[in-house]
BASE-143106 format. One record per residue (C-alpha): residue number from 1; residue in one letter; x, y, z. Coordinates in nm, 4 decimals. Example, Ala and Ser with C-alpha at 12.3 -4.5 7.8 and 13.67 -1.06 7.14 Angstrom:
<mipas>
<mipa i="1" aa="A" x="1.2300" y="-0.4500" z="0.7800"/>
<mipa i="2" aa="S" x="1.3670" y="-0.1060" z="0.7140"/>
</mipas>
This chain:
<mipas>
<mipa i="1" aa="X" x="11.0754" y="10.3295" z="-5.8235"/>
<mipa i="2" aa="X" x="11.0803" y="10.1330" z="-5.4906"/>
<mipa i="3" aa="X" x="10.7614" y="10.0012" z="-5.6112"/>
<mipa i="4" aa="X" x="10.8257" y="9.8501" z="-5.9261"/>
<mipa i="5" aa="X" x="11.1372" y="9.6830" z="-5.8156"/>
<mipa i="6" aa="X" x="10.8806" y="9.5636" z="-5.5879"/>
<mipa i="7" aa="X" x="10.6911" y="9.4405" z="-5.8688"/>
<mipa i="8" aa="X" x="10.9426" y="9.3104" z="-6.0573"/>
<mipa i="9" aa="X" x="11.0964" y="9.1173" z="-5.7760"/>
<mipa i="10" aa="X" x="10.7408" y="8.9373" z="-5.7056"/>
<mipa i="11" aa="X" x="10.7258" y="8.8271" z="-6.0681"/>
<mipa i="12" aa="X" x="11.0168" y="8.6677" z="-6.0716"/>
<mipa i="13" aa="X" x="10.8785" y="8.4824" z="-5.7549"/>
<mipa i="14" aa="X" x="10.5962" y="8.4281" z="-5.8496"/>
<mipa i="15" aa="X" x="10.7738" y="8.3132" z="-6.2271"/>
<mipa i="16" aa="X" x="10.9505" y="8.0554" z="-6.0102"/>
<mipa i="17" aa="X" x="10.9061" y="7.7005" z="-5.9307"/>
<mipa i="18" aa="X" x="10.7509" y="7.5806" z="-5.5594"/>
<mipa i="19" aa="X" x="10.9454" y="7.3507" z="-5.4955"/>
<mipa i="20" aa="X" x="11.2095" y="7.0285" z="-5.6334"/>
<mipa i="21" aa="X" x="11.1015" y="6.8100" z="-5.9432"/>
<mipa i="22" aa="X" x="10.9133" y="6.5450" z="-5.8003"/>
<mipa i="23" aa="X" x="10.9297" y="6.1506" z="-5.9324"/>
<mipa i="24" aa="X" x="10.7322" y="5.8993" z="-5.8483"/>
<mipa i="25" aa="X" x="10.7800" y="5.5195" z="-5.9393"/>
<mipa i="26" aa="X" x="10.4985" y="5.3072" z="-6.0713"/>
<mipa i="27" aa="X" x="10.4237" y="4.9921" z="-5.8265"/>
<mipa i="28" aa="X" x="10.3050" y="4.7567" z="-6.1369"/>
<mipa i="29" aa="X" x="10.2394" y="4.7867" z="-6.4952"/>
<mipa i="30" aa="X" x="9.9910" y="5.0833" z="-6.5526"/>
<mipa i="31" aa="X" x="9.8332" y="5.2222" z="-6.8598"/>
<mipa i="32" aa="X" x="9.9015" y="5.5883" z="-6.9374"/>
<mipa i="33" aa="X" x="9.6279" y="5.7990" z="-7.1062"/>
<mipa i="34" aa="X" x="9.6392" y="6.1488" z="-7.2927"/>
<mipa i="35" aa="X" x="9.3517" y="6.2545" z="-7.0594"/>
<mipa i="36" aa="X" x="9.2357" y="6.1862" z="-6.6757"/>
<mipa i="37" aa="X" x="9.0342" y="5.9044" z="-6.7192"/>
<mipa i="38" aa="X" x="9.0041" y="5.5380" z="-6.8377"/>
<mipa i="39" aa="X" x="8.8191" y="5.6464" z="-7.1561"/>
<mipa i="40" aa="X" x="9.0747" y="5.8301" z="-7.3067"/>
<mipa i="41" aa="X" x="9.3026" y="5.7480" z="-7.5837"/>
<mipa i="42" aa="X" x="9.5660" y="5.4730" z="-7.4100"/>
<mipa i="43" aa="X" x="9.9333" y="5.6352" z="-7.5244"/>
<mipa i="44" aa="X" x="10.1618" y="5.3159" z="-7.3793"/>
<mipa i="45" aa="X" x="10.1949" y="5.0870" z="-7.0806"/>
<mipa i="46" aa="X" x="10.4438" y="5.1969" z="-6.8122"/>
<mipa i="47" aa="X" x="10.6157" y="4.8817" z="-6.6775"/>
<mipa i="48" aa="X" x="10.6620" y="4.8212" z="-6.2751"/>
<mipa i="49" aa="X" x="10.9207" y="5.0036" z="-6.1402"/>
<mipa i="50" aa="X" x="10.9435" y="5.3523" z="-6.4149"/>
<mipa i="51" aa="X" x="11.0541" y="5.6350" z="-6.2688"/>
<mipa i="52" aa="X" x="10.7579" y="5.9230" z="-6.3700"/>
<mipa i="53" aa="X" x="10.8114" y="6.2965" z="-6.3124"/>
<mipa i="54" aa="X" x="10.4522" y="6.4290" z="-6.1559"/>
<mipa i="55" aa="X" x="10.3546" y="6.7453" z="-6.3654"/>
<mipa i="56" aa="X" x="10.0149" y="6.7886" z="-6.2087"/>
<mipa i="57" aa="X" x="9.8739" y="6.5818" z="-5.8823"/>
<mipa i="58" aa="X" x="9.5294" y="6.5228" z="-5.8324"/>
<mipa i="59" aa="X" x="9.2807" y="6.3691" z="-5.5990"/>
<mipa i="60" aa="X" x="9.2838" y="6.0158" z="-5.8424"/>
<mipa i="61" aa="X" x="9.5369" y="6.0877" z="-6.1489"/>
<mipa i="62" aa="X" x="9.8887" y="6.2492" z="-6.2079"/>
<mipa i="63" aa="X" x="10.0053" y="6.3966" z="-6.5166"/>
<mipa i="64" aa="X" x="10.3782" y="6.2684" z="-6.5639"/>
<mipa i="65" aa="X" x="10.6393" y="6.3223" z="-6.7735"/>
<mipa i="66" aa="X" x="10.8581" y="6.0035" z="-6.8829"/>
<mipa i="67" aa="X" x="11.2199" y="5.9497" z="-6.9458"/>
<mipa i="68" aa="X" x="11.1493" y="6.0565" z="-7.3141"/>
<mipa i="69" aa="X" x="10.9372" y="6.3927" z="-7.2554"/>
<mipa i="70" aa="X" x="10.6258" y="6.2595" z="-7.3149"/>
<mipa i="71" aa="X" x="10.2979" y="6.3409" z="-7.1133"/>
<mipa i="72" aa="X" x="10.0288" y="6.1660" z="-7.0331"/>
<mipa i="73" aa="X" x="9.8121" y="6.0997" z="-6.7440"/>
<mipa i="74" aa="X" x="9.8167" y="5.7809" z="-6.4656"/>
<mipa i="75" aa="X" x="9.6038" y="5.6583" z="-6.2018"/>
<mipa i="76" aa="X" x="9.7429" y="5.7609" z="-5.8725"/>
<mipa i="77" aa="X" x="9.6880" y="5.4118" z="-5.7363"/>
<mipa i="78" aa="X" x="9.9897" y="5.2694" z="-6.0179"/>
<mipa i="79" aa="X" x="10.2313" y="5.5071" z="-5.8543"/>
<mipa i="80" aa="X" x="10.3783" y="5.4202" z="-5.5143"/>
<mipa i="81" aa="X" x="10.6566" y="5.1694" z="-5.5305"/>
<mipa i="82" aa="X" x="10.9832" y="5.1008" z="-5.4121"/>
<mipa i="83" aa="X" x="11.1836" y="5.5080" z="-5.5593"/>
<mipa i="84" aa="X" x="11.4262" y="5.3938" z="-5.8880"/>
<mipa i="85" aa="X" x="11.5566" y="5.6120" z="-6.1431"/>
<mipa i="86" aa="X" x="11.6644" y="5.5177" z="-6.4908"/>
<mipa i="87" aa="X" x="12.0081" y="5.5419" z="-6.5932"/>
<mipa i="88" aa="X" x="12.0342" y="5.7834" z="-6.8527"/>
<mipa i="89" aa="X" x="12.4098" y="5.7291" z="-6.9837"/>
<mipa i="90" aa="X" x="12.5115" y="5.4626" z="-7.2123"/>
<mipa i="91" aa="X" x="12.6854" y="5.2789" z="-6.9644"/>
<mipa i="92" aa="X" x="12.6586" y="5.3877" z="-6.5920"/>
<mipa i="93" aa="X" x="12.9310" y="5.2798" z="-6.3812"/>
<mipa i="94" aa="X" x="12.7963" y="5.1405" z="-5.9852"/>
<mipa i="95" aa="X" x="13.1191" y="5.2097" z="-5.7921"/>
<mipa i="96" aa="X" x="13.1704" y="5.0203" z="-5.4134"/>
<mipa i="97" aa="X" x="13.1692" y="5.3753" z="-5.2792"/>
<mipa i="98" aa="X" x="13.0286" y="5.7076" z="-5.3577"/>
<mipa i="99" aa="X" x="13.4162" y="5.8081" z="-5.5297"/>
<mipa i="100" aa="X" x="13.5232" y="5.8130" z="-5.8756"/>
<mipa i="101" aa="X" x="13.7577" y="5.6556" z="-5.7975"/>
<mipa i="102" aa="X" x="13.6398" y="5.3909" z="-5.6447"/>
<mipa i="103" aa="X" x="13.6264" y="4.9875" z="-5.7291"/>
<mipa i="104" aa="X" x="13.3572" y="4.9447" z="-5.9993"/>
<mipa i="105" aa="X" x="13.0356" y="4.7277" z="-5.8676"/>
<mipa i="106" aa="X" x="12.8888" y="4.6649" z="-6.1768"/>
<mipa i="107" aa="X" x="12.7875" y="4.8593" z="-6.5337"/>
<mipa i="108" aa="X" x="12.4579" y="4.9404" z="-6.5658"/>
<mipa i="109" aa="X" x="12.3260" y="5.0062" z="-6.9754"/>
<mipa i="110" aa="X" x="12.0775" y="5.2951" z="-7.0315"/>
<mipa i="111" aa="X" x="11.7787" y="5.2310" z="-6.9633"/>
<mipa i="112" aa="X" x="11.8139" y="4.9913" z="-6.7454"/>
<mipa i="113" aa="X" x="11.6029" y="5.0192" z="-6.3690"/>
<mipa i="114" aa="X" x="11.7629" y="5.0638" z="-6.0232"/>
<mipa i="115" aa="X" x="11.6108" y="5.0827" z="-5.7197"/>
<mipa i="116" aa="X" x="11.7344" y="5.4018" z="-5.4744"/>
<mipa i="117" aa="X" x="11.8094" y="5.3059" z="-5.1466"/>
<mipa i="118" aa="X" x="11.8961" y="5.5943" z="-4.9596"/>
<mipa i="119" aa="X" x="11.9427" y="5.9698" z="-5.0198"/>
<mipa i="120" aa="X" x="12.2156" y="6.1561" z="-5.2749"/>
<mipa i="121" aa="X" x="12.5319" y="6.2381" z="-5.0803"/>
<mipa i="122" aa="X" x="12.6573" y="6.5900" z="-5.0588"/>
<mipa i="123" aa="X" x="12.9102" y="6.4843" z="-5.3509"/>
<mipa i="124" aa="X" x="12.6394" y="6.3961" z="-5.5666"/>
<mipa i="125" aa="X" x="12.6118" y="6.0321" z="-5.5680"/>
<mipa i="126" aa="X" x="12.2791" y="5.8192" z="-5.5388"/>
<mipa i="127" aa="X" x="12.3001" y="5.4565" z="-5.3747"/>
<mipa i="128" aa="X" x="12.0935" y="5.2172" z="-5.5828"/>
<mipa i="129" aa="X" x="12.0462" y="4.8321" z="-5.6198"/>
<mipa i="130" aa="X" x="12.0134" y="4.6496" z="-5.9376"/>
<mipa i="131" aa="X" x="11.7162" y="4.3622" z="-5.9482"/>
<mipa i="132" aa="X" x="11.9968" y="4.1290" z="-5.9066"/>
<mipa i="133" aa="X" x="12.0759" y="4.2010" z="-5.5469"/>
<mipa i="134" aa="X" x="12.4087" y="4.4611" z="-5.6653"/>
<mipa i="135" aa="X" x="12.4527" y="4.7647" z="-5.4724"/>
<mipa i="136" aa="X" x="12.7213" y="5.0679" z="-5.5135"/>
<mipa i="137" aa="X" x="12.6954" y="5.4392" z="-5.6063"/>
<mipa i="138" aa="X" x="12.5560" y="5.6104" z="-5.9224"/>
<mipa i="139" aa="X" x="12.6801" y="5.9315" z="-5.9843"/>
<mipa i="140" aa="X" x="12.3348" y="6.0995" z="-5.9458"/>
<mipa i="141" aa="X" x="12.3913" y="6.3482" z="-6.3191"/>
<mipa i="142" aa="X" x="12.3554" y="5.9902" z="-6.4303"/>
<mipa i="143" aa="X" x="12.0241" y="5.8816" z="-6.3574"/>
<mipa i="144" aa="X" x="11.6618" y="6.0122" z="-6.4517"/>
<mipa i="145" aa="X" x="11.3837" y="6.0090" z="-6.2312"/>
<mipa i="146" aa="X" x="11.6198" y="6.0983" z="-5.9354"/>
</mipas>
């Protein structure tokens, strides 16, 4: 009995995930392929700055997921810029501070790019910057590719 629990216990291990979902931001424009290599079928162009969850790392490519759910594969050397995430909501609301009830900084539409600048607070909010120079507080459930 011991021993299956055993069992049963190192499955679900086993079952589980190593470690945190992992993003990585492209650095410029990059193509993304449905297989590791530059002559596979080209799927779109990922613009400077897209937040990319990394399925599988490899010595040269990553296979990512996108904001949408679709996979496809990128040369490592596109990924490496500055972290941003995408915000996900149809209006994301930057606050001064990381309250909700805090002054609003600015509204950020979905889909639009901001760079992280620091870590997620206990309470769950993400400092970010817009392109424009803007700074404040995202709640984090707000943003993809944190």
């Amino acid at each position: 009995m011991k021993s299956a629990l055993f069992m049963a216990g190192l499955l679900v291990a086993l079952s589980a995930p190593a470690s945190a979902l992992e993003y990585r931001s492209t650095s410029r424009p990059a193509l993304l392929y449905d297989a590791p290599s530059t002559a596979a079928g080209k799927v779109a162009i990922a613009g400077s700055g897209l937040p990319l969850e990394v399925i599988v790392d490899t010595d040269t490519w990553v296979k990512v997921r996108d904001h949408s759910g679709r996979l496809a594969w990128v040369e490592k050397a596109a990924l490496g810029g500055a972290r941003s995430v995408m915000v996900k909501v149809e209006v994301g609301l930057v606050r001064q501070q990381p309250r909700p009830d805090a002054e609003i900084a600015f509204r950020a539409a979905q889909g639009v790019l901001l760079d992280v600048t620091g870590a997620i607070d206990p309470f769950g909010w993400l400092p970010v910057k817009h392109a424009n120079g803007q700074t404040g507080w995202l709640p984090a459930h707000e943003a993809w590719g944190r």
